[in-house]
Structures are given as C-alpha cells and as structure tokens.
VEXGUTI-792456 format. One record per residue (C-alpha): x negated, y negated, z negated; residue number from 1. Coordinates in nm, 3 decimals. Layout:
// VEXGUTI-792456
<rec <X,Y,Z>,NUM>
...
END
This chain:
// VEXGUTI-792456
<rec <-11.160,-14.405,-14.558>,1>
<rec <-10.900,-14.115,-14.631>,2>
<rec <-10.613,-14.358,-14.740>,3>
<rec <-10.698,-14.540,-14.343>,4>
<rec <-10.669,-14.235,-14.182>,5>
<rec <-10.311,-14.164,-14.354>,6>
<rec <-10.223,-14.480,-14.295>,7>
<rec <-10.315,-14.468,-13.913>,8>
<rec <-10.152,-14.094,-13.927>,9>
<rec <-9.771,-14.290,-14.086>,10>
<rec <-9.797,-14.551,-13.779>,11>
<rec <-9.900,-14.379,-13.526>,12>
<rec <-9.647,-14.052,-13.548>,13>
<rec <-9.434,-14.196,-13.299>,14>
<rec <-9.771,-14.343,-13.099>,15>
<rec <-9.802,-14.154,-12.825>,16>
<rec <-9.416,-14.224,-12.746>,17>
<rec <-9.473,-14.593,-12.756>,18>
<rec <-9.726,-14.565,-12.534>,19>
<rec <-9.521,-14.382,-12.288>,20>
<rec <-9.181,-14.644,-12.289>,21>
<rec <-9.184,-14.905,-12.030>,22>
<rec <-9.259,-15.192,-12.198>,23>
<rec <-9.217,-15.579,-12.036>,24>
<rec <-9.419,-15.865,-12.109>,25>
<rec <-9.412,-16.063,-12.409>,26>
<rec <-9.254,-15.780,-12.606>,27>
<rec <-9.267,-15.848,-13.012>,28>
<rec <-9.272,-15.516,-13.144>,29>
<rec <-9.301,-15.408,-13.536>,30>
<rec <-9.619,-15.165,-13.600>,31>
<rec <-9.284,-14.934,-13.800>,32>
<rec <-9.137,-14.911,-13.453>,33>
<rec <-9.006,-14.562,-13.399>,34>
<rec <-8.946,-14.469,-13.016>,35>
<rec <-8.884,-14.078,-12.957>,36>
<rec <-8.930,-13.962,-12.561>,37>
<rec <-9.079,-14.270,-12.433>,38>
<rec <-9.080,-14.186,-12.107>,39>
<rec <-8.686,-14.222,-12.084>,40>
<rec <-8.722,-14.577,-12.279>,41>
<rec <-8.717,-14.933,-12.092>,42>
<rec <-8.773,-15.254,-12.279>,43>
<rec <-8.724,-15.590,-12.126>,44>
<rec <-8.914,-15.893,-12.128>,45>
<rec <-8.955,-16.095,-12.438>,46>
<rec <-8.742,-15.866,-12.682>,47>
<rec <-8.813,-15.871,-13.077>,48>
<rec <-8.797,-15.555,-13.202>,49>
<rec <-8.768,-15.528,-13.576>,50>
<rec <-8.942,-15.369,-13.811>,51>
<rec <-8.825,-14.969,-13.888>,52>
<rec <-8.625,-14.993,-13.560>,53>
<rec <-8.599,-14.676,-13.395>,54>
<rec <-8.540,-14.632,-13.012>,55>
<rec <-8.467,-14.219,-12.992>,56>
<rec <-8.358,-14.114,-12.636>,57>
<rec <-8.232,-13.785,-12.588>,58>
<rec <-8.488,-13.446,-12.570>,59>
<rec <-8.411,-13.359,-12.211>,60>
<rec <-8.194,-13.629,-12.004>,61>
<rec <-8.077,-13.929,-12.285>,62>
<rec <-8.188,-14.284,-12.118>,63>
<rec <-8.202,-14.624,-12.299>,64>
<rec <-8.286,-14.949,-12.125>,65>
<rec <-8.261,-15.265,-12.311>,66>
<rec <-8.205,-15.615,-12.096>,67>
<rec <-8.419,-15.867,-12.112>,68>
<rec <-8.460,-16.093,-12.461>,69>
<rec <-8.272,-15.896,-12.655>,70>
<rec <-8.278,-15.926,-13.050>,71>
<rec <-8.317,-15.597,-13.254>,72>
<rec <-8.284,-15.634,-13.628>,73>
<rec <-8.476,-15.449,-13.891>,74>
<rec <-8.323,-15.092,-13.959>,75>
<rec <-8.136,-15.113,-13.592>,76>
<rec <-8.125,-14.722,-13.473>,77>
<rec <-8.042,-14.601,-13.062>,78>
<rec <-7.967,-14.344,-12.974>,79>
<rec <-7.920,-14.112,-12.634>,80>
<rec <-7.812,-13.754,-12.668>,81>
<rec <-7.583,-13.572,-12.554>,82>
<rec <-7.344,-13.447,-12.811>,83>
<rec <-7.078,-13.263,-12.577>,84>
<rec <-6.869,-13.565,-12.552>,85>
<rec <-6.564,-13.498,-12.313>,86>
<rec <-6.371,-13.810,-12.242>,87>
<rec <-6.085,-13.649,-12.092>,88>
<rec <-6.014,-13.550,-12.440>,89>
<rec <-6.086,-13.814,-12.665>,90>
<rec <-5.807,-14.038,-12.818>,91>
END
C-alpha cells in the first residue's frame, strides 16, 4: 500500500494543474504529463501529448495555447515566462 501511495504522490505532483488547463476533447495525454499553472494552459482537440512532456506557463501572466491536433513528442518542454526580453535590443 505505501509503494501506491508514492506512486500516486510521483503522478499526481503536477495533478491539480492538469486539472485546471483547458483541455479539448479527445485529448491523448501521458499519466508523466507535467503542466505547471494550468489555469493559463489551453489544449486543443485531439492532441497526443507524450510521455514526460511538460507544459510550464509562466507564475504570474505566461500563456500557452496549443491548436488543435497537434503532435507533442516524448521529452517536448514549453515554456511561458517572462525573462526580460526587450526586442528593441536584440540582434
């Protein structure tokens, strides 16, 4: 019973965020599936999401939407944050 409760403790640390993304219908979706601020995280109909994929918007304002049918490999990491990017001065 302990090593199911660990087990349900590894896969469900990122739970409650899963819960919270918008999620269409006929989503395939690994149980390693990491999404971080759910809330700011949209999903599209009939996407594959690959096993230790992680979907991390940012902690106050980051926003990722991902179209419909859209293919995520295993390993595949997004990310929105802001890291005080100022295009005006990029090259």
């Amino acid at each position: 019973m302990a090593a199911l409760r660990k087990i349900a403790n590894f896969f469900g640390y990122d739970g409650a965020d899963i819960q919270r993304a918008s999620v269409g219908r006929g989503v395939a979706m690994s149980p390693t599936v990491s999404i971080r601020n759910g809330e700011r995280v949209q999903i599209g109909d009939g996407c594959h999401l690959g096993q230790w994929t992680s979907i991390w918007a940012g902690d106050t304002h980051g926003r990722i939407v991902i179209g419909d049918h859209a293919l995520l490999a295993p390993h595949v990491f997004i990310t929105a944050s802001d890291y005080d990017f100022d295009p005006a001065t990029a090259r």
